[in-house]
C-alpha positions as CSV (number, residue, x, y, z in Angstrom):
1,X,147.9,116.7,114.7
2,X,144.4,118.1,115.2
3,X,144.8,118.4,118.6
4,X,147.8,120.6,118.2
5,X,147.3,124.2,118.9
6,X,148.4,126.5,115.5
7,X,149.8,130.0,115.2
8,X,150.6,131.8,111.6
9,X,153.5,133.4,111.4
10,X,155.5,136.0,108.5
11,X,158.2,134.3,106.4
12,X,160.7,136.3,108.4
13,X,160.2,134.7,111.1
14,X,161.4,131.3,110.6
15,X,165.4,131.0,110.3
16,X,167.4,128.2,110.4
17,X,164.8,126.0,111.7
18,X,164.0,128.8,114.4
19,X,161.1,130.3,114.7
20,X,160.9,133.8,116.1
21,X,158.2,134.4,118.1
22,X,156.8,138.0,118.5
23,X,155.8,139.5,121.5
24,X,152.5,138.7,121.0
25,X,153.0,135.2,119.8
26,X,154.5,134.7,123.3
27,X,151.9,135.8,125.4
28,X,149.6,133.8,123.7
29,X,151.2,130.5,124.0
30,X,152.7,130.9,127.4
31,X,150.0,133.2,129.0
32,X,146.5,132.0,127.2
33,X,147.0,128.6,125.8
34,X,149.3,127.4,129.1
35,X,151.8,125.9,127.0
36,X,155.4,125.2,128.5
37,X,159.3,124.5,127.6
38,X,159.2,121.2,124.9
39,X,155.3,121.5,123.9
40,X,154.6,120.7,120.3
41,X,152.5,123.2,118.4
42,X,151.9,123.7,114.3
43,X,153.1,126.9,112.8
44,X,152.1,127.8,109.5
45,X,153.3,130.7,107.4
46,X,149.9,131.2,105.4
47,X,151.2,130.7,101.8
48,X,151.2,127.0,101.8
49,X,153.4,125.8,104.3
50,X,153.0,124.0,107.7
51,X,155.8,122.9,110.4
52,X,155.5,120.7,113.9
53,X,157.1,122.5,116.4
54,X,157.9,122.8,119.9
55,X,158.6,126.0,122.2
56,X,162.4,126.4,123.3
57,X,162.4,129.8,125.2
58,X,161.4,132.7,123.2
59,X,161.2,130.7,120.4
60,X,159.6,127.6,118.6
61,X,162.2,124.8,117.0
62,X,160.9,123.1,113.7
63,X,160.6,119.3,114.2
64,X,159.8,118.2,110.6
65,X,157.6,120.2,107.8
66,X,154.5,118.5,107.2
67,X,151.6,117.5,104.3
68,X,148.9,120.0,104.5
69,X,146.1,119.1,101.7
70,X,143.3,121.3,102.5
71,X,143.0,123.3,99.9
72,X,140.4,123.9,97.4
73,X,141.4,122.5,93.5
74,X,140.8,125.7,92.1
75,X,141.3,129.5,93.1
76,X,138.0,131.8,94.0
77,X,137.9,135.4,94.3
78,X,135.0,136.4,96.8
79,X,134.2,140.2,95.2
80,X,131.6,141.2,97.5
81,X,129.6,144.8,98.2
82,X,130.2,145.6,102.0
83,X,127.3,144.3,104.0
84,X,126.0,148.0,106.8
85,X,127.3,146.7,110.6
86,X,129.5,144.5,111.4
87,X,128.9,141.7,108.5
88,X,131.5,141.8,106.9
89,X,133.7,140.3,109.8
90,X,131.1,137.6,109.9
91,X,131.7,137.0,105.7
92,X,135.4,136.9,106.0
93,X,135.6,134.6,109.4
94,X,133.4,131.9,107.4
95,X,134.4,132.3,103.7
96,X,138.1,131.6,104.8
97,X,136.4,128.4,106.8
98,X,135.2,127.5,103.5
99,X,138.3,127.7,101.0
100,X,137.9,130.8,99.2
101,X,141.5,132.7,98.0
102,X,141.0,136.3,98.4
103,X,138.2,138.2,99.0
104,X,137.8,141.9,97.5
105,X,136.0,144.0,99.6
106,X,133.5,146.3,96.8
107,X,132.5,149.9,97.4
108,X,129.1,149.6,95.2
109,X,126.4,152.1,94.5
110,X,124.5,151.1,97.3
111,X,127.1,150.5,99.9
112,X,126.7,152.5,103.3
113,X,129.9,151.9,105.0
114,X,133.3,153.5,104.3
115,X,135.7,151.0,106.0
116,X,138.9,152.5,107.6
117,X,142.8,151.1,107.3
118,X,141.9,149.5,111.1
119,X,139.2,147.4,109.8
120,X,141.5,146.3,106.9
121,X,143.7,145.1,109.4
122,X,141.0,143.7,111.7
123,X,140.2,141.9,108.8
124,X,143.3,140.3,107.8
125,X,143.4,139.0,111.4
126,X,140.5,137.4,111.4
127,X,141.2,135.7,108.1
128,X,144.7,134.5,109.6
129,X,142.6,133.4,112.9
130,X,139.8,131.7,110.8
131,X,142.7,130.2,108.5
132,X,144.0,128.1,111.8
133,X,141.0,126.8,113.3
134,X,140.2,125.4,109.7
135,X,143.3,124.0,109.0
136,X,143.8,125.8,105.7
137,X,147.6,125.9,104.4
138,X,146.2,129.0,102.9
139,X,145.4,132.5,104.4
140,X,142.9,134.4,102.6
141,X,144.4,137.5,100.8
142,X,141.9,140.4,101.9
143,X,142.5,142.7,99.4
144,X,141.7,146.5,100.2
145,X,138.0,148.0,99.2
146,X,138.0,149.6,95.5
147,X,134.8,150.5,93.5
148,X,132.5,148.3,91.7
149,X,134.1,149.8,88.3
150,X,137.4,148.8,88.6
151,X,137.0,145.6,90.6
152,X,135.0,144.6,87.5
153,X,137.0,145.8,85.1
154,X,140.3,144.5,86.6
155,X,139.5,140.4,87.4
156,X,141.9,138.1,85.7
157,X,139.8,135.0,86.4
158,X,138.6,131.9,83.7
159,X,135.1,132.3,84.9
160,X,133.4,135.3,86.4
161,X,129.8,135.7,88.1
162,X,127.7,137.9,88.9
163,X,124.9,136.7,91.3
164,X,121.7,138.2,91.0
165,X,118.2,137.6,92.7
166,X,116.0,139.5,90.3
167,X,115.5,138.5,86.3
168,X,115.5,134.9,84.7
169,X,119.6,133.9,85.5
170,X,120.8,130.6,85.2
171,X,121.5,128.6,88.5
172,X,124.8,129.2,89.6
173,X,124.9,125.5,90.4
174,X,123.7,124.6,86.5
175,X,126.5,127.4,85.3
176,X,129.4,125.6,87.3
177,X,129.2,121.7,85.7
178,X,132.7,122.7,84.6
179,X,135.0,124.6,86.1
180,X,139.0,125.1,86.0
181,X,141.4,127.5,86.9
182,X,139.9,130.3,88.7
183,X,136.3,132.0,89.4
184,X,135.4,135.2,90.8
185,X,131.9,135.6,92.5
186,X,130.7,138.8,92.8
187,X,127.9,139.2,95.6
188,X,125.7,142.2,95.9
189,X,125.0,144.9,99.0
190,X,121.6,144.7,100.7
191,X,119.1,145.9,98.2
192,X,121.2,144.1,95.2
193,X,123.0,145.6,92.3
194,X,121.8,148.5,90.4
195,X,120.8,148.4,86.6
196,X,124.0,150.2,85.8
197,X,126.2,147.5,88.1
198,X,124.6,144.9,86.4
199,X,125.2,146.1,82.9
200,X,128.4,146.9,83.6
201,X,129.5,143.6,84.8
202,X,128.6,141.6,82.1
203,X,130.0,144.0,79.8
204,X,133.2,143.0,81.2
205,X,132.1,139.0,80.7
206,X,130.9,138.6,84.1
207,X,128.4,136.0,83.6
208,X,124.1,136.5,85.6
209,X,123.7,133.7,87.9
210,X,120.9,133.0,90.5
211,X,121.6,131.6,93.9
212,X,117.6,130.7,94.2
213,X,113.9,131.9,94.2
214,X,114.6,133.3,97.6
215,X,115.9,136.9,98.4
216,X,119.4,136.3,100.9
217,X,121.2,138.7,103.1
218,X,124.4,140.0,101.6
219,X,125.7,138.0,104.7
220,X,124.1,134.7,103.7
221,X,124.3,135.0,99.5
222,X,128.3,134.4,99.5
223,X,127.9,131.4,102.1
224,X,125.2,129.6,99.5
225,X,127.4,130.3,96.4
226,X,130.6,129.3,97.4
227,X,128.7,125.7,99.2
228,X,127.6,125.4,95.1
229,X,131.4,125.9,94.0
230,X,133.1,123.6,96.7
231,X,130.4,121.1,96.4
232,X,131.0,120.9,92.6
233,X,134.8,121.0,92.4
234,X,135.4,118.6,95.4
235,X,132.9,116.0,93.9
């Protein structure tokens, strides 16, 4: 099937075996891919579901639902200080590559940009469009940006991190021998976490890690931790 061009669609949108096509869906298949009456195509819905299906009209008929197993054994949480520019769009595109469940955009001490509802959206899309050309059953959930304080103070996960390139911090890698359930990662802005952050954090159980002797970008740091976590739980 990996030939097959795939489109993510709502829930809604598939009835009876139909699938509803939206405007935009259209144009996109008929006008930019090229594809025609009777071509095959995989639609998935984002939570876990994947269909073969072929165009009929203005809509898509479901052939058969198929096996997706793409998915990473365990959930992670991406909490991670907005990188200035655009970064972030770089951070989502290849964390979703990579298997990661949500990511939770933070609004730390040292953060510089103040994102609006448009780039919330801009990154859901590029989550969804990431999401296809990995062949994830999943689509990330980008959640919207809240401060350090309550993103901290609000994780559910089994095991929490905080990474952190100054002071003596286990290796993530040594911390992550055995892991289950869920782990959130928190990754600093440019500049790293303040004293307070820090404190705050592991206050609220978040376990120090290092990712290294080496300083990273806030654009490179979350691409090196979650390598560690997929490399260890897909052993």
């Amino acid at each position: 099937m990996a030939q097959l061009q795939r489109i993510t669609i709502t829930p809604s949108q598939l009835q009876q075996q139909q699938i509803f096509l939206t405007p935009q869906q259209q144009h996109y298949l008929r006008r930019v891919l090229r594809l025609c009456e009777g071509d095959r195509l995989i639609v998935m819905d984002g939570l876990g579901k994947w269909w073969l299906a072929e165009i009929a009209g203005e809509q898509a008929q479901v052939l058969e639902e198929l096996a997706v197993e793409t998915e990473l054994p365990i959930a992670i949480t991406l909490m991670i200080a907005l990188p200035k520019g655009s970064g972030f769009d770089d951070v989502v595109r290849s964390c979703t590559e990579m298997g990661v469940a949500s990511v939770a955009p933070i609004l730390s001490d040292r953060t510089l940009l103040n994102p609006s509802p448009q780039k919330l959206e801009r990154w859901r899309r590029i989550a969804a469009e990431a999401a296809e050309q990995s062949e994830r059953a999943f689509v990330p959930t980008i959640l919207e940006p809240v401060t350090f304080s309550h993103a901290v103070t609000n994780v559910t996960a089994t095991h929490s991190y905080i990474c952190e390139a100054r002071g003596e911090y286990d290796h993530l890698k040594n911390a992550i021998t055995q892991i289950s359930g869920e782990i959130a990662i928190a990754i600093g802005p440019e500049g790293g976490w303040t004293d307070r952050e820090l404190e705050e954090a592991i206050a609220c159980s978040f376990q120090p890690v290092s990712l290294g002797r080496r300083i990273l970008r806030a654009v490179t740091a979350p691409l090196v931790a979650l390598s560690l976590i997929s490399a260890a739980c897909e052993a």
